[in-house]
N, CA, C and O of each residue as an XYZ file, in Angstrom:
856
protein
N     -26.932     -1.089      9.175
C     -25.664     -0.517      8.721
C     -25.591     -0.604      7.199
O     -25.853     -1.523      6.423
N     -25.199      0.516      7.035
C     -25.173      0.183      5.046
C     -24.111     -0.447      4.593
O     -23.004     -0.300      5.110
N     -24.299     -1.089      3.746
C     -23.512     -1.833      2.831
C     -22.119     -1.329      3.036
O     -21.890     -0.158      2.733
N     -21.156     -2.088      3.519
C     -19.502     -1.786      3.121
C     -18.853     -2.068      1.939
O     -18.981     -2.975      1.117
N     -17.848     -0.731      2.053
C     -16.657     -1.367      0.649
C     -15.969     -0.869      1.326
O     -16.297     -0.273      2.352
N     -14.613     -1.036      0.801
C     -13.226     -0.886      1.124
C     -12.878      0.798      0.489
O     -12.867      1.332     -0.621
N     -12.654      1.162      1.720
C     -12.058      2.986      1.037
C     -11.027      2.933      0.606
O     -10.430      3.976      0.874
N      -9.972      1.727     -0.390
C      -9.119      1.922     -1.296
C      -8.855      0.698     -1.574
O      -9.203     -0.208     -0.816
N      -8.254      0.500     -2.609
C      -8.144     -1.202     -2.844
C      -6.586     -1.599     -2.301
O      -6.200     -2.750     -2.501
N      -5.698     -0.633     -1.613
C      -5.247     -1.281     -0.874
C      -5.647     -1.927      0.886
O      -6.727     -1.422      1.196
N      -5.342     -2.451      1.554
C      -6.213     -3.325      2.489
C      -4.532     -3.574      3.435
O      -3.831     -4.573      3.273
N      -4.260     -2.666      4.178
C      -2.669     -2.609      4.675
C      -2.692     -3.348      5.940
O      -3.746     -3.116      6.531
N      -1.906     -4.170      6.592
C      -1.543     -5.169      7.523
C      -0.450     -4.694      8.026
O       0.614     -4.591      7.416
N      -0.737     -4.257      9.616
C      -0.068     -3.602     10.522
C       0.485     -5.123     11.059
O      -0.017     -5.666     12.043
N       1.364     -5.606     10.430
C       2.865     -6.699     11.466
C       4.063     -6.186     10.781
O       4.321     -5.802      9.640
N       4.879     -6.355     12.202
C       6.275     -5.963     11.507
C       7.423     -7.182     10.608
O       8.537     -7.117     10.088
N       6.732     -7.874     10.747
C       7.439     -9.829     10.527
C       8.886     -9.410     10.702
O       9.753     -9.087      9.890
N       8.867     -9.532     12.190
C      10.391     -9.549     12.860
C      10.755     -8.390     12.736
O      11.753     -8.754     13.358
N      10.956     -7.234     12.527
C      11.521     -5.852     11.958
C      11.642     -5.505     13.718
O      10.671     -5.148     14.384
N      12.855     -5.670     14.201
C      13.218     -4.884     15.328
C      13.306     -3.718     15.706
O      13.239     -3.319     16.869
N      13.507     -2.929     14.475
C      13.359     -1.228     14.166
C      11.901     -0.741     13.520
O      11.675      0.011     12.572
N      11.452     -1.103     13.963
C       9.846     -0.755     13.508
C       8.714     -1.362     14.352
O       8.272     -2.506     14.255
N       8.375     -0.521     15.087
C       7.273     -0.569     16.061
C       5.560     -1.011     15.151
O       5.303     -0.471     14.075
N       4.799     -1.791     15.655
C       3.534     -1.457     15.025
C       2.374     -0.223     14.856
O       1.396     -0.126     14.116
N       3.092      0.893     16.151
C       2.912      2.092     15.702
C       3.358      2.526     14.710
O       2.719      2.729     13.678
N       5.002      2.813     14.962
C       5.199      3.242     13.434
C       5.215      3.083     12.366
O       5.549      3.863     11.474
N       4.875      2.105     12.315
C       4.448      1.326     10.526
C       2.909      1.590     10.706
O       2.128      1.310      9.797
N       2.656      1.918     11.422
C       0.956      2.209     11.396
C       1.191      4.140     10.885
O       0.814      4.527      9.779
N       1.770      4.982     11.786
C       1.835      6.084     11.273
C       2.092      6.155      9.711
O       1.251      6.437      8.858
N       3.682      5.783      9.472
C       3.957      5.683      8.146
C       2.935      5.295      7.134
O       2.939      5.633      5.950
N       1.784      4.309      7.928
C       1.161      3.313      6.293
C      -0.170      4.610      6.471
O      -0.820      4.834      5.450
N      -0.437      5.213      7.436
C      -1.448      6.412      7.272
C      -1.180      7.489      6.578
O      -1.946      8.054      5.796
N       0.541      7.963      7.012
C       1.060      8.991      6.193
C       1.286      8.713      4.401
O       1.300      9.654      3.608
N       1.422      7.506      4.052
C       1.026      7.284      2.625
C       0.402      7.328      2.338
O       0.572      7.769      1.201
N      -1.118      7.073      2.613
C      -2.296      7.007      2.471
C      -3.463      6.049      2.323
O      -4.470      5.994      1.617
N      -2.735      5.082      3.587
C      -3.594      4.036      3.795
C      -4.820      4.654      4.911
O      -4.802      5.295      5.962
N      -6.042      3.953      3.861
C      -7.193      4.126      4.519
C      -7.839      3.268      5.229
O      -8.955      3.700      5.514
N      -7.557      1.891      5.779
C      -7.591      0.994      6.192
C      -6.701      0.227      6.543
O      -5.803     -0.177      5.804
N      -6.904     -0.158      8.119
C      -5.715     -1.167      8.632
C      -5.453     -1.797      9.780
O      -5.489     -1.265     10.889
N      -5.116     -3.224      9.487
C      -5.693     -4.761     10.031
C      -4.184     -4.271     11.297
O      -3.149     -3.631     11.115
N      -4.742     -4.924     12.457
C      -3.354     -4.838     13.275
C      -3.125     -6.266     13.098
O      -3.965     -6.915     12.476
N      -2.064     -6.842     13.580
C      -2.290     -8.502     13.477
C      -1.041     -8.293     14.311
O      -0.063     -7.594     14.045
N      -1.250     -8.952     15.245
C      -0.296     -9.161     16.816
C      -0.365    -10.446     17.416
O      -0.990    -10.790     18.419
N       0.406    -11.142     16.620
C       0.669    -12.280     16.657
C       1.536    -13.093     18.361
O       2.408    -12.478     18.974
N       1.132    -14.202     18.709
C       2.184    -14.658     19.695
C       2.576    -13.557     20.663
O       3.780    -13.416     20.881
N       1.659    -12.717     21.302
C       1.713    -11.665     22.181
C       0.955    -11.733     23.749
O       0.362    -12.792     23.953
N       0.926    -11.003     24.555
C       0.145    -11.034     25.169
C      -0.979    -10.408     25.530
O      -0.673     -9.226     25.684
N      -2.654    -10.642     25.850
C      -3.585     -9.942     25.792
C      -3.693     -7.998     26.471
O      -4.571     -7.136     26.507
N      -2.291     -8.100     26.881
C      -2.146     -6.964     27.763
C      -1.302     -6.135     26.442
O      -1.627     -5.026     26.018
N      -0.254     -6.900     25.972
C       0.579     -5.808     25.234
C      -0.300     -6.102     23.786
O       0.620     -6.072     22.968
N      -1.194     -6.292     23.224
C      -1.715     -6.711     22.172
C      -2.651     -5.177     22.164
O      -2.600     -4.347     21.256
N      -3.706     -5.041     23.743
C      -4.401     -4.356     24.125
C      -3.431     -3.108     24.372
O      -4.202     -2.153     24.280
N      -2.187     -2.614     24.629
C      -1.941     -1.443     24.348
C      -1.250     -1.160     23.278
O      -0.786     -0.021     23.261
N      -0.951     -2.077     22.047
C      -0.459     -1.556     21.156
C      -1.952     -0.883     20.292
O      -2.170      0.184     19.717
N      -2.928     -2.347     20.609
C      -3.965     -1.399     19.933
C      -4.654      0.163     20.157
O      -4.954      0.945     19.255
N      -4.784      0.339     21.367
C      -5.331      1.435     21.843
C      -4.040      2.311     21.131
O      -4.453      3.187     20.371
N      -2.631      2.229     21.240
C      -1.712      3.546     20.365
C      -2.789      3.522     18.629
O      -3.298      4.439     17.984
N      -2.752      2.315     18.457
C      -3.004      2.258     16.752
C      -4.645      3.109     16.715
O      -4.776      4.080     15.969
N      -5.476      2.766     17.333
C      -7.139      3.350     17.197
C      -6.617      4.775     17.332
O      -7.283      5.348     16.470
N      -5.711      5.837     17.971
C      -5.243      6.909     17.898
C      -4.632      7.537     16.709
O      -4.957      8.674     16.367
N      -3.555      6.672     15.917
C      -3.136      6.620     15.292
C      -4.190      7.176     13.697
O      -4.091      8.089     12.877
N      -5.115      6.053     13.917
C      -5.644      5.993     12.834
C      -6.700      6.688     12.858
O      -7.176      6.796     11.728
N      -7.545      7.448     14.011
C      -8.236      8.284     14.020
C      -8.043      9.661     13.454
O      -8.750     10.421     12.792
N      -7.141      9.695     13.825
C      -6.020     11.182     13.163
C      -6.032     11.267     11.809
O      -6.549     12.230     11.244
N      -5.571     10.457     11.281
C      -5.350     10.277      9.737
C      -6.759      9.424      8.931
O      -6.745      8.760      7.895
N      -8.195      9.824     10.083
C      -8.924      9.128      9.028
C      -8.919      7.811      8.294
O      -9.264      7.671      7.121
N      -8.387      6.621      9.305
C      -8.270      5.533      8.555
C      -9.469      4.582      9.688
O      -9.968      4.922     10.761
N      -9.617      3.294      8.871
C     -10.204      2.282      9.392
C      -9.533      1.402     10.701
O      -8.529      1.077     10.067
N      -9.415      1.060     11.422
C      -9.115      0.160     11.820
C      -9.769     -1.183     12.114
O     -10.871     -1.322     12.644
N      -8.972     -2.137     11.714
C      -9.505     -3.671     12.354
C      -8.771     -4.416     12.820
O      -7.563     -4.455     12.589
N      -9.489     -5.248     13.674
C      -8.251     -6.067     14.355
C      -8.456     -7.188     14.149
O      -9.636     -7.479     13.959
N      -7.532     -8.186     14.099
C      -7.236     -9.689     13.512
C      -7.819    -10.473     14.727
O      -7.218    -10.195     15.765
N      -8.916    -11.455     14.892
C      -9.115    -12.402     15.527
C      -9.485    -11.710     16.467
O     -10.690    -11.471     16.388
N      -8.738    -11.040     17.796
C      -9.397    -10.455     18.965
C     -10.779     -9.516     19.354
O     -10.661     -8.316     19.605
N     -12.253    -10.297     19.373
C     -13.152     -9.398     19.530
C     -13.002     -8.707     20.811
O     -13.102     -7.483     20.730
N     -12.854     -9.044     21.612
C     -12.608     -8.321     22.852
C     -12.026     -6.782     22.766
O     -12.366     -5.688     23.215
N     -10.570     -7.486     21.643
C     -10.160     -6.510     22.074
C     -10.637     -5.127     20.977
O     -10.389     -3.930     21.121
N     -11.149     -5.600     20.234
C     -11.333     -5.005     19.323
C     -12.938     -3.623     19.546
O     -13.208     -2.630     18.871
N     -13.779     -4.349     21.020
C     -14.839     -3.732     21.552
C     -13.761     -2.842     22.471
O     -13.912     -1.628     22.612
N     -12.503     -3.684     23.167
C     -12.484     -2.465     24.155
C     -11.860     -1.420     23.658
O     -11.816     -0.479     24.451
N     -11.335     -1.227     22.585
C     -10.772     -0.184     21.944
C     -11.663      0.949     21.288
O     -11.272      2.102     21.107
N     -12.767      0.519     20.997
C     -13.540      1.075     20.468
C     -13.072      1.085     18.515
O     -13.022      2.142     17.888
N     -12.775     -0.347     17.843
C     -11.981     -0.584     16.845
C     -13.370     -0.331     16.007
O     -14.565     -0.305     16.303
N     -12.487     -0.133     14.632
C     -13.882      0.241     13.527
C     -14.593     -1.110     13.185
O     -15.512     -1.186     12.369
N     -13.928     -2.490     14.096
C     -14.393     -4.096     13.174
C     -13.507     -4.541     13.607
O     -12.770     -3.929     14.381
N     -13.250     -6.218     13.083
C     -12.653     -7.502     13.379
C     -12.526     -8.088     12.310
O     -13.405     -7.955     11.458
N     -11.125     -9.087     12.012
C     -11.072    -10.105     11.169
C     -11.166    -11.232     11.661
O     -10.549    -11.585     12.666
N     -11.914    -11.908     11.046
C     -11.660    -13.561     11.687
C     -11.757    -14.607     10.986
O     -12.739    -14.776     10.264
N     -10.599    -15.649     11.081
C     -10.631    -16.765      9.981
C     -11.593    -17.670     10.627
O     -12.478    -17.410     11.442
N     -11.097    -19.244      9.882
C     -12.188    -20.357     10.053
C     -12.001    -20.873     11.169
O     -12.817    -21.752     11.445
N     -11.021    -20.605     12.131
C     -11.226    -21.414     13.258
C     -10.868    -20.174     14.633
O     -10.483    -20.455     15.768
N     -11.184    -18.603     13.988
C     -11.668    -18.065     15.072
C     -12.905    -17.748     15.999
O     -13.693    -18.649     15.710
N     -13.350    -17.156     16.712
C     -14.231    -16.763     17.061
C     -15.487    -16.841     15.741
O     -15.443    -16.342     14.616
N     -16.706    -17.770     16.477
C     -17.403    -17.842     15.202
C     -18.407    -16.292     14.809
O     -18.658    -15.396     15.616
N     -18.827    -16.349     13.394
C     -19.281    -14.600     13.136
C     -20.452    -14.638     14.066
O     -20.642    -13.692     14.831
N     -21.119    -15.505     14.049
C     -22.386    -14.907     15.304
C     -22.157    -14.302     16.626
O     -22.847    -13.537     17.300
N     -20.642    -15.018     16.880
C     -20.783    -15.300     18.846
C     -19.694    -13.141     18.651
O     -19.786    -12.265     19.511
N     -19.014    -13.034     17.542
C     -18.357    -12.452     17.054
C     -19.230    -10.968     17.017
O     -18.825     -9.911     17.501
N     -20.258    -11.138     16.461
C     -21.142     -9.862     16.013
C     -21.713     -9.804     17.192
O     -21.895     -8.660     17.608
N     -22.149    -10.911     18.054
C     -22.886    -10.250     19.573
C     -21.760     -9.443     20.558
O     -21.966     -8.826     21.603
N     -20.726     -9.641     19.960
C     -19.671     -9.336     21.465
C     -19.232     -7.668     20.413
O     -18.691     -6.769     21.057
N     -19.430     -7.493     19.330
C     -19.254     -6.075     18.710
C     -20.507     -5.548     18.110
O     -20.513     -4.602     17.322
N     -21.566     -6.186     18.504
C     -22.989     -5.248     18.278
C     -22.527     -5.039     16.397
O     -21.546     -5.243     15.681
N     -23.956     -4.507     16.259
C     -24.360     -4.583     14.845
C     -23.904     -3.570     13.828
O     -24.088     -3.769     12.627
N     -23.103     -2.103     14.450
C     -22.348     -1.544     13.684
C     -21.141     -1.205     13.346
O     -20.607     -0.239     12.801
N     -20.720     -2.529     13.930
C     -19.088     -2.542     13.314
C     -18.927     -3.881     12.412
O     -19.599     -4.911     12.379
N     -17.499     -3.371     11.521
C     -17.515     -4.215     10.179
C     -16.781     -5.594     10.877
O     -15.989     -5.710     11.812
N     -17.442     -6.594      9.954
C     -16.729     -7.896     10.227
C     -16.131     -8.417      9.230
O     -16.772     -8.620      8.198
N     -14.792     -8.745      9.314
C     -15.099     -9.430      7.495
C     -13.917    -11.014      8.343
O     -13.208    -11.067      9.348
N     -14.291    -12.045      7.233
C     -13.987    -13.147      7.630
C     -13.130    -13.574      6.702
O     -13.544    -13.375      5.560
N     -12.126    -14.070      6.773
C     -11.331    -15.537      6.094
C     -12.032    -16.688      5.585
O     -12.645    -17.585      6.163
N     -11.651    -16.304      3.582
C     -12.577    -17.902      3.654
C     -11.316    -18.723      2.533
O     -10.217    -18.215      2.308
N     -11.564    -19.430      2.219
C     -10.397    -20.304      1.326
C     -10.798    -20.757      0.168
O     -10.184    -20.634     -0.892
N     -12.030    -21.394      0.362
C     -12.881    -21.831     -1.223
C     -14.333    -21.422     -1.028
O     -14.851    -21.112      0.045
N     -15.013    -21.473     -2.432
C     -16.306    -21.272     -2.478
C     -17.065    -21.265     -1.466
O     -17.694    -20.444     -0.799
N     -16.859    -22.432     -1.496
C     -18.140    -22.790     -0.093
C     -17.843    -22.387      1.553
O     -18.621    -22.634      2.474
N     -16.777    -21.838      1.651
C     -16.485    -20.567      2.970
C     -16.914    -19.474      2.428
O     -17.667    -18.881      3.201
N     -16.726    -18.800      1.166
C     -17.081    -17.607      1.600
C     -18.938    -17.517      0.817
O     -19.094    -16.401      0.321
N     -19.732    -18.083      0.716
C     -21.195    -18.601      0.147
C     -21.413    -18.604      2.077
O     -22.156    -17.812      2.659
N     -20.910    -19.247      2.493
C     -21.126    -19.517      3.872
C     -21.246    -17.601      4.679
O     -22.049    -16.949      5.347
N     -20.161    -17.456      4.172
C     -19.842    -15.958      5.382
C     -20.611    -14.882      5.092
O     -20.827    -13.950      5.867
N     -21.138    -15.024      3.700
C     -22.245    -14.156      2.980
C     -23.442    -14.323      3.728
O     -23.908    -13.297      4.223
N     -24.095    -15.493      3.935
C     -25.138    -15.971      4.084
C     -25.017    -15.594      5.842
O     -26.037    -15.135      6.356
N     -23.910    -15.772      6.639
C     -24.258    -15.230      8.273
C     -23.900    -14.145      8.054
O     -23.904    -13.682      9.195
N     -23.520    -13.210      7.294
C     -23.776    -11.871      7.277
C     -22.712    -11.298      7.255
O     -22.913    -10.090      7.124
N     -21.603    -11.554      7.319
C     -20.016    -10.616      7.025
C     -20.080     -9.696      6.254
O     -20.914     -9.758      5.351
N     -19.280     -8.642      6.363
C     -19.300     -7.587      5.658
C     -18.093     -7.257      4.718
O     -17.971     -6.242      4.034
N     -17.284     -8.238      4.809
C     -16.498     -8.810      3.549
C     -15.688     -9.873      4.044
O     -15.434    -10.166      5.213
N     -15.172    -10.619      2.557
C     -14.752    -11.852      2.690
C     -12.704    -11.587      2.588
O     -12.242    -10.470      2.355
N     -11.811    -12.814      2.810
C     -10.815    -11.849      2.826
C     -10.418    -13.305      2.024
O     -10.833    -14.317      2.589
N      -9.645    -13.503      0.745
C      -9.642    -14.545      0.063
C      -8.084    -15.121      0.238
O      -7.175    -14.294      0.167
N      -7.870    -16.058      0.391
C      -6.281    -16.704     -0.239
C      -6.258    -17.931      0.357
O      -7.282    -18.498      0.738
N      -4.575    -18.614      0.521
C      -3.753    -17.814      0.009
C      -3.819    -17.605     -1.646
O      -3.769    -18.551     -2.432
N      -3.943    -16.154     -2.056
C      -4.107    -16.310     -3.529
C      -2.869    -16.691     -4.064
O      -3.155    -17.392     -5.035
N      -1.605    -16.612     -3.962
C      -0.220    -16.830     -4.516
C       0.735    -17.450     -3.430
O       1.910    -17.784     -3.583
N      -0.126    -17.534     -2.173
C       1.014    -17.991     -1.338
C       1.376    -17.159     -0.691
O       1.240    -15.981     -1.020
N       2.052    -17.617      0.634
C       2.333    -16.559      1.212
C       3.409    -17.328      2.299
O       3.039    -18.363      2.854
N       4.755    -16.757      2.564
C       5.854    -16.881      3.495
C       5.521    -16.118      4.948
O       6.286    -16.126      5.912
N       4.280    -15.489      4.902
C       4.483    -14.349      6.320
C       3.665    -15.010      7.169
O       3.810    -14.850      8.381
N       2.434    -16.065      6.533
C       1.244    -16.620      7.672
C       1.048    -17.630      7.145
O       0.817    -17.651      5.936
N       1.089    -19.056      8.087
C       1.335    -20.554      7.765
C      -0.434    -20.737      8.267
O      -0.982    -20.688      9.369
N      -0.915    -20.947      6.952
C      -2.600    -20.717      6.871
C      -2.847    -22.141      6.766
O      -3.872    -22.425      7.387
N      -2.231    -23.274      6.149
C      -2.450    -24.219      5.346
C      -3.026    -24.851      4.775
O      -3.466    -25.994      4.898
N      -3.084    -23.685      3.679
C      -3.632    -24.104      2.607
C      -2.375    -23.743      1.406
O      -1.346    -23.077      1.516
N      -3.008    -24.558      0.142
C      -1.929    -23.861     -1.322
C      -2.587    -23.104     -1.652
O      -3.811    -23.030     -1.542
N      -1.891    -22.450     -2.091
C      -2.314    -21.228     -3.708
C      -3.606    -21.043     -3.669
O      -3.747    -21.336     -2.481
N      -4.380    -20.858     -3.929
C      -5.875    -20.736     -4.997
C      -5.936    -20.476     -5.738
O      -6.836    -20.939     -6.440
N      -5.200    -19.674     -6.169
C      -5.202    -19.180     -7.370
C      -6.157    -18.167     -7.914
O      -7.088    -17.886     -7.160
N      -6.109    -17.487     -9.218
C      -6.962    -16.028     -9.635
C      -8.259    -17.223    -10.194
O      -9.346    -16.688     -9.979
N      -8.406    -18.302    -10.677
C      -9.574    -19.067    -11.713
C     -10.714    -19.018    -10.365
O     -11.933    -18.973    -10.527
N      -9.958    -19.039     -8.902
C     -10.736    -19.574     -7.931
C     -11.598    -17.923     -7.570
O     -12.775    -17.594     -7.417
N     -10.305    -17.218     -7.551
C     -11.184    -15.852     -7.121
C     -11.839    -15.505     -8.234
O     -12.362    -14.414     -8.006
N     -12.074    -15.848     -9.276
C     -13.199    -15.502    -10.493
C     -14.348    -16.142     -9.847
O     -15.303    -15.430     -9.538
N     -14.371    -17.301     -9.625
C     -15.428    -18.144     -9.417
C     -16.344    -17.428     -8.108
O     -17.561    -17.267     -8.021
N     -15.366    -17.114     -7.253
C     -15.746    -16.619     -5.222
C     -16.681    -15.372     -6.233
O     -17.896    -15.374     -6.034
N     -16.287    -14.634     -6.984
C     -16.526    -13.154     -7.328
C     -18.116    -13.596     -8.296
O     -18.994    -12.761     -8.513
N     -18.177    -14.797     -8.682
C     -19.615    -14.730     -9.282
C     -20.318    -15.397     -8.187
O     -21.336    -15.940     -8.616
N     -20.126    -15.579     -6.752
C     -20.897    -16.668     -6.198
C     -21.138    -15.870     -5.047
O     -21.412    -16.557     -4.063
N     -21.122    -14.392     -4.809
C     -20.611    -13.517     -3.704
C     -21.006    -12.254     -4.413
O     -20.685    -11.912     -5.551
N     -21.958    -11.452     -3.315
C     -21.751     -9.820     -3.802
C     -20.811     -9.303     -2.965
O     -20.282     -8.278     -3.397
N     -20.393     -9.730     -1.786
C     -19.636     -9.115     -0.894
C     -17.927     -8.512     -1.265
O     -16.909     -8.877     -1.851
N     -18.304     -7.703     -0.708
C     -16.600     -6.793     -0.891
C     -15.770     -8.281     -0.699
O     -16.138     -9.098      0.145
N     -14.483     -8.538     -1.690
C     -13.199     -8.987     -1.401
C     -11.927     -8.871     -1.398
O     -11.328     -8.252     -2.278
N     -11.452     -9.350     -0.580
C      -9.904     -8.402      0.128
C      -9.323     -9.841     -0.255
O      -9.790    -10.818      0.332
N      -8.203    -10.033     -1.329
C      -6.956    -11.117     -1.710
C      -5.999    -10.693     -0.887
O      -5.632     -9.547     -0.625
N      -5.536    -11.998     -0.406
C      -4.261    -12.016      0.381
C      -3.097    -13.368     -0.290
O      -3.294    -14.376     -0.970
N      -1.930    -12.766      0.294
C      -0.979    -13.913      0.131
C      -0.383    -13.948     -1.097
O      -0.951    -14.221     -2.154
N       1.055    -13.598     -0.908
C       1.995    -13.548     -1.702
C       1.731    -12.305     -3.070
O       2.324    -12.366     -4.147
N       0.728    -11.250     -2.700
C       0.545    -10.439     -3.454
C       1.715     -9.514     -3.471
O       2.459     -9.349     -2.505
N       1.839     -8.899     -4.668
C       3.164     -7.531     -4.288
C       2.481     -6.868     -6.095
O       1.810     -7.329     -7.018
N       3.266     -5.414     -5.718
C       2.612     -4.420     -6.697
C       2.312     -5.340     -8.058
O       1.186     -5.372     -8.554
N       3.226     -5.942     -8.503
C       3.185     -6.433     -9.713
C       1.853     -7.532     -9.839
O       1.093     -7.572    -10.807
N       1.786     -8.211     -8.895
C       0.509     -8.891     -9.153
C      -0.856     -8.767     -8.647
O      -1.861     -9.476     -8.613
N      -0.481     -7.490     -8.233
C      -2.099     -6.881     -7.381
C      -2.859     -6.406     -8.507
O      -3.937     -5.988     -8.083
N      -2.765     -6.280     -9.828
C      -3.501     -5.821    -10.736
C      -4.117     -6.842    -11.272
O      -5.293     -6.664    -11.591
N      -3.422     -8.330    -11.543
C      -3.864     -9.870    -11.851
C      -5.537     -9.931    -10.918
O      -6.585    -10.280    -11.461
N      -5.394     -9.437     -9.216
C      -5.944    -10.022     -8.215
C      -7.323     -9.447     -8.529
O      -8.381    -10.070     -8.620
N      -7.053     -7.813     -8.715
C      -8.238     -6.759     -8.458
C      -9.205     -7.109    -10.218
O     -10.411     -7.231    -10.009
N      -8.788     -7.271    -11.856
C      -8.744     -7.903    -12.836
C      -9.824     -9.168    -12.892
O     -10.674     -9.486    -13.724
N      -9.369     -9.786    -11.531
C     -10.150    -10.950    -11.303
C     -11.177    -11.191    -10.404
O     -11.609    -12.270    -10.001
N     -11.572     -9.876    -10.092
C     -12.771     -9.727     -8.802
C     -12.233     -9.608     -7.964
O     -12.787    -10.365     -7.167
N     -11.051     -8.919     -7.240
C     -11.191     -8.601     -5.913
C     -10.903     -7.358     -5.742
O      -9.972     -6.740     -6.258
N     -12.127     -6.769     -4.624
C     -11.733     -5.049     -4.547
C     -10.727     -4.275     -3.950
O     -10.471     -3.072     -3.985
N     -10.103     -5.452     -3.272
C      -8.598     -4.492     -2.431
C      -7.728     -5.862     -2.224
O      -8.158     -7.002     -2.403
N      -6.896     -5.634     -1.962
C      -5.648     -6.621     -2.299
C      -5.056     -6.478     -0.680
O      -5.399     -5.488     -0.035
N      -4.221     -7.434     -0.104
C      -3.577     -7.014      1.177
C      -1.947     -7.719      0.490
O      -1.691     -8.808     -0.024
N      -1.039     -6.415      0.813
C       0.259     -6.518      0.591
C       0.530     -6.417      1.685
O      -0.081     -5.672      2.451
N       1.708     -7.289      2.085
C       2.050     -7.451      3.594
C       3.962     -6.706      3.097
O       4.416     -5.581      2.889
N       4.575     -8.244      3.107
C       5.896     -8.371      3.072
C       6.391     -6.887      2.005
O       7.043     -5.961      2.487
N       5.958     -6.911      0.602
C       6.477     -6.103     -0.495
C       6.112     -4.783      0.324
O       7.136     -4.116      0.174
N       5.152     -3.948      1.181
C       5.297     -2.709      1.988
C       6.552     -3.318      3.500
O       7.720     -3.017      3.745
N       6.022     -3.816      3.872
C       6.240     -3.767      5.525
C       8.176     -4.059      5.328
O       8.975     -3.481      6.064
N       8.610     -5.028      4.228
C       9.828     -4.920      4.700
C      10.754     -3.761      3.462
O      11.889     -3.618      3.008
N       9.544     -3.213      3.365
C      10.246     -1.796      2.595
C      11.052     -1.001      3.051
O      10.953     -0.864      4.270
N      12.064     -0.227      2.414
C      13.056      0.672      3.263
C      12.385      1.917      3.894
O      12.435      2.387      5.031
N      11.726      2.294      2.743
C      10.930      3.767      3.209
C       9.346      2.764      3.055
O       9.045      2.202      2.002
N       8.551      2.712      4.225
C       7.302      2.137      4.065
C       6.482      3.293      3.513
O       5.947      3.053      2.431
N       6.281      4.457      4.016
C       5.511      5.409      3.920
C       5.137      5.917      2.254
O       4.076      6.289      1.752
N       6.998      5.683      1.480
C       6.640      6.206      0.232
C       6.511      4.958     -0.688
O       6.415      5.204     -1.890
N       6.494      3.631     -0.294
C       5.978      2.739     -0.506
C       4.394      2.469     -0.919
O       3.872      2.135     -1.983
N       3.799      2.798      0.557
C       2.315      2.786      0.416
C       1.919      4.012     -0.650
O       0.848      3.871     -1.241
N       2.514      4.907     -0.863
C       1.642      5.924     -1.096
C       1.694      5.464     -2.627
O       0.730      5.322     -3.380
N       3.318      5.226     -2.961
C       3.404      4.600     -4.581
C       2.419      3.531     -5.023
O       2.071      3.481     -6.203
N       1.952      2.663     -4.107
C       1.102      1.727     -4.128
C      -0.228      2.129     -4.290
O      -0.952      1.919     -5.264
N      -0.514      2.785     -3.149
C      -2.314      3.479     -3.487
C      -2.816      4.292     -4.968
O      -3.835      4.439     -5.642
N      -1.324      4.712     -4.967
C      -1.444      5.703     -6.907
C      -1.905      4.603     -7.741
O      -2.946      4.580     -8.398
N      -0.877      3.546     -7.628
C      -0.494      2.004     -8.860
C      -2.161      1.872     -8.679
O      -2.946      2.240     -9.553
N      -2.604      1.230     -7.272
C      -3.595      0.423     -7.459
C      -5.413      1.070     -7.934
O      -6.436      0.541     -8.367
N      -4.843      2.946     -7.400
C      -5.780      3.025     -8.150
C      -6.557      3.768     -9.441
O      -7.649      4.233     -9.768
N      -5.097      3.521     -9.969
C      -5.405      3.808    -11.392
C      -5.871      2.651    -12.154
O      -6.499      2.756    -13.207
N      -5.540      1.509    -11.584
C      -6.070     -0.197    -12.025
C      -7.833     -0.341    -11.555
O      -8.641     -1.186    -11.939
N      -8.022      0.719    -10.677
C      -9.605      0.270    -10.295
C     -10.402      1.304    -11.106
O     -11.632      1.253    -11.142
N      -9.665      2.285    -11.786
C     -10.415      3.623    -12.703
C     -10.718      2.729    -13.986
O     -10.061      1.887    -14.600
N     -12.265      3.385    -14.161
C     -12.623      2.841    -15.412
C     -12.008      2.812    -16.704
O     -12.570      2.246    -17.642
């Protein structure tokens, strides 16, 4: 499989964090109709049945509009959907047992926290690393602090692999993130509890990638 990158440096996260009026479809339509080209479902505290048909709406979803899909932690479900890949942190599914259960051409990318996770995820073969919390983050109790941008300088000389910053990012400091070696940023809260998500993302994909133009 050839080498991955991220088809925009935004990196969009399909949860609604509580939003009763917003389905993970439709924040999946909306974040396609802006022009997200990639996007993580994350279906938290659910069950393997309604997890498995929200995904199968979303792989539809995003086929249409030409986007990526991946799914957070679930390889299973992520084979039976026929998903473009999987995310998985440090105490999911490990990347070996991970890549046998999704065969060798779909993307994996892993959760790492410091150096020596993502030196690690390089070396079993991930196809990108997903970094934080870089600023923190109120939406996913990871526990860890901060890392901060000195740390993602350091991940970015110790790593060729694509990296995706997470946690507590929003427009204003996604330019700090990408500045400091990382190729796509994941904004959760600053889109998802947006009024209009759709013209949100799209304002976002402009911002971020005029910051990645030479």
């Amino acid at each position: 499989m050839p080498a991955f990158s991220f088809p925009s440096p935004l990196y969009a996260i399909a949860d609604t964090l509580g939003r009763a009026e917003l389905s993970c479809p439709e924040l999946a339509r909306q974040m396609c109709a802006g022009g997200a080209r990639l996007i993580q479902l994350r279906f938290k505290e659910r069950s393997a049945r309604d997890f498995l048909h929200i995904a199968r709406q979303l792989r539809t979803i995003c086929r249409q509009h030409g986007c990526l899909l991946i799914i957070n932690d679930r390889a299973d479900i992520a084979r039976a959907i026929d998903a473009d890949g999987l995310h998985i942190g440090q105490d999911d599914l490990p990347y070996a047992a991970a890549r046998r259960v999704l065969g060798p051409d779909k993307i994996i990318g892993v959760s790492t926290h410091d150096p020596a996770q993502a030196v690690a995820a390089e070396r079993e073969g991930a196809d990108y690393i997903g970094f934080g919390p870089l600023f923190g983050t109120q939406t996913k109790t990871t526990g860890y602090t901060a890392r901060g941008l000195d740390q993602l300088r350091e991940i970015r000389n110790q790593t060729s692999l694509p990296i995706v910053a997470i946690g507590g990012i929003s427009t204003e400091r996604a330019p700090a993130a990408l500045a400091a070696g990382a190729n796509a940023v994941a904004m959760i809260s600053d889109i998802v509890l947006s009024r209009q998500v759709e013209a949100k993302v799209r304002q976002t994909v402009q911002q971020l990638s005029l910051v990645r133009s030479p």
